[in-house]
C-alpha positions as CSV (number, residue, x, y, z in Angstrom):
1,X,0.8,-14.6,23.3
2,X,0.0,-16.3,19.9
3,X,-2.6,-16.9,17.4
4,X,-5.1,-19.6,16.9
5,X,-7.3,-21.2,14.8
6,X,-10.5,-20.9,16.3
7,X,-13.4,-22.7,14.5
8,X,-11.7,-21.4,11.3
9,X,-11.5,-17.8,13.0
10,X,-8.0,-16.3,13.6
11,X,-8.0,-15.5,17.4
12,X,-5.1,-14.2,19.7
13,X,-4.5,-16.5,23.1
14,X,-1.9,-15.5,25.7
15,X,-0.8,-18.6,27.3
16,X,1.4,-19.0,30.5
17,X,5.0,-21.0,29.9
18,X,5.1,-22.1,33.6
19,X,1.7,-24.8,33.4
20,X,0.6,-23.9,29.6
21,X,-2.5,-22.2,31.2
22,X,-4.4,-20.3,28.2
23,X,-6.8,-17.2,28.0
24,X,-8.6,-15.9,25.1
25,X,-8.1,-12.5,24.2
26,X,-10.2,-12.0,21.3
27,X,-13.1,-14.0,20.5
28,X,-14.6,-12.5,16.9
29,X,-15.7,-15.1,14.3
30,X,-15.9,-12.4,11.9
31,X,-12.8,-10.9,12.2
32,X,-9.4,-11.9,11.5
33,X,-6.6,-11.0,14.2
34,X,-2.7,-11.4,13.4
35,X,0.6,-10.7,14.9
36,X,0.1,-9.5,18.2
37,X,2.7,-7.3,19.7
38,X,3.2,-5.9,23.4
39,X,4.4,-2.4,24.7
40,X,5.6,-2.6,28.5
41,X,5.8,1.4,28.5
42,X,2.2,1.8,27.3
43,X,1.0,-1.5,28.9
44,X,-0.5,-2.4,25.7
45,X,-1.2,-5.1,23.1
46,X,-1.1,-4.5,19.6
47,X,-2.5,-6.2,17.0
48,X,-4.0,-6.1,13.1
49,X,-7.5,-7.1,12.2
50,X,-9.6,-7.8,9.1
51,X,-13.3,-8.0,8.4
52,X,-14.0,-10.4,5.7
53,X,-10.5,-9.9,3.2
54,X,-11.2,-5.4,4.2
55,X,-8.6,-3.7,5.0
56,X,-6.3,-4.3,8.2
57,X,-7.0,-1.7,11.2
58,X,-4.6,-1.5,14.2
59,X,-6.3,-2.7,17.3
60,X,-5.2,-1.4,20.8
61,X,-6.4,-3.6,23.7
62,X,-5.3,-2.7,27.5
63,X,-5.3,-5.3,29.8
64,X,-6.6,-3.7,32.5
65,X,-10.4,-3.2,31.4
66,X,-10.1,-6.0,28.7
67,X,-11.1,-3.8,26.1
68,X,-10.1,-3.5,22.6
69,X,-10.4,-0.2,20.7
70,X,-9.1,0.7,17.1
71,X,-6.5,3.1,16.8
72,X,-8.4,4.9,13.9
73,X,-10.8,4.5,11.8
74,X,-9.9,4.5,8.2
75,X,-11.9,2.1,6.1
76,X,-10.2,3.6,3.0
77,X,-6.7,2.9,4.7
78,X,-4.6,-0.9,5.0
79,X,-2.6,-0.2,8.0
80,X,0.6,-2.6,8.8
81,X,3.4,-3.7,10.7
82,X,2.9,-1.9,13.9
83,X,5.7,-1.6,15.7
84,X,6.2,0.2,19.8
85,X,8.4,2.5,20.9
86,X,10.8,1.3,23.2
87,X,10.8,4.2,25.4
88,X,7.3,5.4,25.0
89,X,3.7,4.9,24.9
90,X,4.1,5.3,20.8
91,X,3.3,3.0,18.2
92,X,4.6,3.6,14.5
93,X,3.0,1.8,11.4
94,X,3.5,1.9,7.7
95,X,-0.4,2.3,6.0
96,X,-1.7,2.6,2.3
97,X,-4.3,3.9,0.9
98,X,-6.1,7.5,1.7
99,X,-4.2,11.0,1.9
100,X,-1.6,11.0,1.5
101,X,-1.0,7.6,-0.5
102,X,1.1,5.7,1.9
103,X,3.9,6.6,4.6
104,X,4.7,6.2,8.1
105,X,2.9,7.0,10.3
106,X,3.0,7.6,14.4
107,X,0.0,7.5,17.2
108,X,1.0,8.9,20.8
109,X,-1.7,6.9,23.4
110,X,-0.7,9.5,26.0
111,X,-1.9,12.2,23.9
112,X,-4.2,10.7,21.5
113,X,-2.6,12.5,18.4
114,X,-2.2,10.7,15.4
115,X,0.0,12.4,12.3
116,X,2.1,11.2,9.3
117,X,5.6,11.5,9.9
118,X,7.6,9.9,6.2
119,X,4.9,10.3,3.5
120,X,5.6,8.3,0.3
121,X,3.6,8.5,-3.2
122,X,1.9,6.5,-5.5
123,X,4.5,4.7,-7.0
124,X,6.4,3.6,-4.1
125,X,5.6,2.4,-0.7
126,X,7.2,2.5,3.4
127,X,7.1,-1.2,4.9
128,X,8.5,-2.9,8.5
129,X,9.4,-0.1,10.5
130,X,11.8,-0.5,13.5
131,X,12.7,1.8,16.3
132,X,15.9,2.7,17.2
133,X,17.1,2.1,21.2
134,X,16.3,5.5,22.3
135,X,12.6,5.9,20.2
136,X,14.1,8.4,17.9
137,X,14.5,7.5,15.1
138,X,13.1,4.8,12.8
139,X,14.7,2.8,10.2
140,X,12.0,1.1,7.4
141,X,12.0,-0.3,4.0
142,X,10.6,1.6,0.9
143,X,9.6,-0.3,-2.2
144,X,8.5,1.0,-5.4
145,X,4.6,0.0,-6.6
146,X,6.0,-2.5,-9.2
147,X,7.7,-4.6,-6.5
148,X,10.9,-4.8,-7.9
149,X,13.4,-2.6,-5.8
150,X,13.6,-2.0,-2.5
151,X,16.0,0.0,-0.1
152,X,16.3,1.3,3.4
153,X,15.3,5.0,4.8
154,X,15.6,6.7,8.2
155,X,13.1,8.7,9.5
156,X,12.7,10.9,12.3
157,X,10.0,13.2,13.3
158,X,10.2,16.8,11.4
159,X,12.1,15.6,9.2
160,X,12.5,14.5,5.6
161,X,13.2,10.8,5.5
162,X,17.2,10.1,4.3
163,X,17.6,7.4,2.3
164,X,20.2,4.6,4.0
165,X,20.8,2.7,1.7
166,X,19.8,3.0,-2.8
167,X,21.6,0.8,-5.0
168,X,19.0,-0.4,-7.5
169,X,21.6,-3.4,-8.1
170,X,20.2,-4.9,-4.8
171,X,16.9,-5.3,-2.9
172,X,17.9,-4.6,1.0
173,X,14.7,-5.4,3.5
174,X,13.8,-6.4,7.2
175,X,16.1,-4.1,8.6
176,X,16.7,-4.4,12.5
177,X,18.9,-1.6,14.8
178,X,21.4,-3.2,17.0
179,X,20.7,-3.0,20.9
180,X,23.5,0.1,21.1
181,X,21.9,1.5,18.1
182,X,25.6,1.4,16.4
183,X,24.5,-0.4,13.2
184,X,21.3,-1.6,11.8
185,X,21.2,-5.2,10.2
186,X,19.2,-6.2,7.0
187,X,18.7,-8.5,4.4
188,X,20.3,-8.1,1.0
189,X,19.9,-10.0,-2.5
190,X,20.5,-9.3,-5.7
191,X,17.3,-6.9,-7.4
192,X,16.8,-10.0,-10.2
193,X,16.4,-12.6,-7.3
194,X,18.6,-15.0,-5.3
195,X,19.4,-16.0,-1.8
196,X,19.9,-13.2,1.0
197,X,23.0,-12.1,3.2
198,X,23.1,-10.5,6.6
199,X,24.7,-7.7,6.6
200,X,25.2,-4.2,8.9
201,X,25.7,-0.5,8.2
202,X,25.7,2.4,10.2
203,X,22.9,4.3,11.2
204,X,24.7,7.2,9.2
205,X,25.2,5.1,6.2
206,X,28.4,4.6,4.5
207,X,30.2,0.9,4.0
208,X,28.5,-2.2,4.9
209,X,29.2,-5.0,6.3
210,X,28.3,-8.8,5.9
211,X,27.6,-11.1,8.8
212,X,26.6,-13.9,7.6
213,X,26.4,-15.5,3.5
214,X,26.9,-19.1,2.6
215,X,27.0,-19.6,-1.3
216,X,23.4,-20.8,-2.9
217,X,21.6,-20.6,1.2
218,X,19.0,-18.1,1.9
219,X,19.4,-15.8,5.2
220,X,15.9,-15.2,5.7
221,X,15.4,-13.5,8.9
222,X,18.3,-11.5,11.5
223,X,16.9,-10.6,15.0
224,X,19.4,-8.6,17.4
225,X,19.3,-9.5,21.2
226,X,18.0,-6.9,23.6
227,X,20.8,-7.6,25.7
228,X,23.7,-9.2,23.9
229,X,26.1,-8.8,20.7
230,X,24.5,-11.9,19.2
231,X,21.9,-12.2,16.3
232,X,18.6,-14.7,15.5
233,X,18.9,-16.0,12.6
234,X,16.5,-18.0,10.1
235,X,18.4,-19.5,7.2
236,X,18.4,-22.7,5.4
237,X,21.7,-23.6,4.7
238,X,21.4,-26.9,5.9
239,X,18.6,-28.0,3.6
240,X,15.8,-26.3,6.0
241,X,14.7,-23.1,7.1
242,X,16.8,-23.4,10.7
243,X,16.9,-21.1,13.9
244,X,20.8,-19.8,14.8
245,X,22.4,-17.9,17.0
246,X,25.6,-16.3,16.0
247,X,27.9,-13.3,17.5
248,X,27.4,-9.9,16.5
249,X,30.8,-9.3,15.2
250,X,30.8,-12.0,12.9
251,X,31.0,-16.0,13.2
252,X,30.1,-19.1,12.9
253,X,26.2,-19.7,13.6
254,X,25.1,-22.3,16.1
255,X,21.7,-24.2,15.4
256,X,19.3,-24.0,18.1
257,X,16.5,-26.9,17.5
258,X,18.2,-29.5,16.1
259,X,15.0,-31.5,14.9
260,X,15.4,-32.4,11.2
261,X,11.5,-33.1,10.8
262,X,11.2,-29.1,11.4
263,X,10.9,-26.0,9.8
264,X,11.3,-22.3,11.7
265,X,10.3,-18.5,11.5
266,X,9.6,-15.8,13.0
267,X,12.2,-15.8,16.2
268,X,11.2,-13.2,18.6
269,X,13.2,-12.3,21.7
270,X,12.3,-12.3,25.2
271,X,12.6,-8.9,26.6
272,X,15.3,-10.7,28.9
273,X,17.3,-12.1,25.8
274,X,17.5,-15.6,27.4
275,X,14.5,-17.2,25.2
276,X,13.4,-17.3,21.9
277,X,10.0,-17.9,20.5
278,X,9.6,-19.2,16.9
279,X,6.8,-20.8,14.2
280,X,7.6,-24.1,13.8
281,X,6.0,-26.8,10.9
282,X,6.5,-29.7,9.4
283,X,9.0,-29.5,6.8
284,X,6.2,-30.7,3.9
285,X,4.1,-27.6,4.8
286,X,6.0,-24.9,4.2
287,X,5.4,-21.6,5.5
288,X,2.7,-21.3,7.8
289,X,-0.4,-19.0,6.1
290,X,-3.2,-16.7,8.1
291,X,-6.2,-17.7,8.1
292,X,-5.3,-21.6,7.0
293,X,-7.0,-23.9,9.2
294,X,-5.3,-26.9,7.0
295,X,-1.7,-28.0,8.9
296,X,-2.7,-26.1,11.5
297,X,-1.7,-28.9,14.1
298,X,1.4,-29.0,12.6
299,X,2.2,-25.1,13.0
300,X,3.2,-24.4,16.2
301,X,5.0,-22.2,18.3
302,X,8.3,-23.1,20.3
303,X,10.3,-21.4,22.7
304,X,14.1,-22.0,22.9
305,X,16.7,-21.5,25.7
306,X,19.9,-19.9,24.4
307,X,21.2,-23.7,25.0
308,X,18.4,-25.1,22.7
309,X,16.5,-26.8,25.3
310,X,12.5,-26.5,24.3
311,X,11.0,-24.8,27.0
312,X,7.2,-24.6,25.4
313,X,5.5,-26.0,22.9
314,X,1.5,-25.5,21.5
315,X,-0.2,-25.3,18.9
316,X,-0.4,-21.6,17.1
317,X,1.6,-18.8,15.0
318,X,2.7,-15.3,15.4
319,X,3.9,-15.3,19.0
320,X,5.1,-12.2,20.6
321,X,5.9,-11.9,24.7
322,X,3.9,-10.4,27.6
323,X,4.0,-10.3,31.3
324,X,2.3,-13.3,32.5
325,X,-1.1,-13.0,34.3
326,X,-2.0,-13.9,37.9
């Protein structure tokens, strides 16, 4: 699934790879729908949506009875980056706004509960939370309210959240656990600005690692396979933001989508770990921007074999993976 431009509406489309067959999912002119993303043990699409620049709500739509509901309703409340479980019908999110401030926190469809699990204040802030292999624990980034420094925490349920990683020489972010949940892999620069490295630590802290960092380049995204010691990665040390796959342990990276006319984002994983989704634009635009109907024929999404061969291509953003429909 993806998201489109809909008579200057952001609407989410899931659209089959074997004949490029499309269906709408949502269909709101008011509303503003982004980054969609499907649980296989809940059978359910996630998704954020806004009313008019409000506040982003967490929308839960099941397949089954094509019907959409809100996970809560908090007008007072910007809820973001929703992220599943991979083991259960759970779906953690960092929010702001309300009591308390901001945190983490986790709903349980089964059950219906909703509760904070990793609180944070009002001078500091929980962002892109990410599950570990066995649904855990969580890893996320926590940022102070000024913007400037950022670091990684674990969190688990009942629990106080332990800090992973606190230097406030560096600014760590998007951090991703490794299939075997052995390490977790993040982004690190330096807290007055530059490019970011890859690099790994272990889930208990303690030394780090670096995977990948090319002098004056920019590592800007690092994706572990689902089912191999390799990594996604976005950097542009070639003069463009590039897709690569590289080994776990440490290598050289190898460019998958070799077109020079081309920027990419956003790699997502097939559940399989043979494909590869990603945002691709032109390389005058930029990054792509919600909500932008300008350039929006040149933003699309393509999916990659682990060879490099374009499987797919159409028009759209965001994409995330689902079981086809009949």
């Amino acid at each position: 699934m993806l998201v489109r431009i809909v008579d200057g509406s952001n609407e989410i489309v899931r659209v089959r790879l074997a004949d490029s067959a499309a269906q709408a999912i949502t269909a709101t002119p008011g509303v503003e729908e982004s980054w969609p993303f499907w649980s296989a043990p809940a059978g359910r699409l996630a998704y954020l949506a806004s009313a008019s620049g409000a506040k982003h709500d967490i929308v839960i739509w099941d397949p089954v009875r094509a019907a959409a509901s809100k996970l809560a309703r908090t007008p007072l409340r910007d809820e973001q980056w929703p992220v599943w479980s991979p083991r259960r019908p759970e779906i953690a999110f960092a929010f702001r706004g309300g009591k308390p401030p901001g945190g983490i926190a986790l709903a349980d469809l089964a059950s219906g509960t909703r509760r904070v699990i990793a609180p944070a204040g009002w001078n500091d802030y929980f962002l892109r939370p990410g599950f570990s292999p066995d649904g855990d624990w969580l890893v996320a980034q926590r940022r102070d309210a000024n913007g400037r420094g950022s670091s990684l925490w674990r969190i688990r349920e009942g629990s106080a959240p332990q800090p992973l990683t606190q230097d406030p020489l560096w600014f760590d972010a998007k951090p991703a656990y490794t299939r075997d949940g052995r390490e977790i892999l993040f982004l690190r620069r330096a807290a007055g600005g530059g490019p970011r490295d890859i690099l790994a630590i272990a889930p208990g802290g303690g030394a780090t690692r670096t995977l990948a960092s090319t002098p004056e380049s920019d590592e800007r995204s690092v994706l572990p396979s689902p089912r191999r010691d390799e990594i996604a990665v976005i950097s542009d040390r070639d003069g463009r933001s590039a897709l690569y796959l590289a080994p776990l342990a440490g290598g050289a990276l190898r460019e998958l989508g070799s077109d020079p006319s081309r920027n990419y984002f956003s790699p997502r994983w097939s559940p399989d770990g043979e494909r590869l989704a990603a945002i691709s634009t032109s390389r005058s635009d930029g990054e792509p921007r919600l909500a932008k109907a300008k350039g929006l024929a040149e933003t699309r999404v393509v999916v990659f074999d682990r060879e490099g061969r374009v499987l797919f291509e159409a028009p759209g953003l965001m994409p995330d993976w689902m079981p086809p429909w009949r």
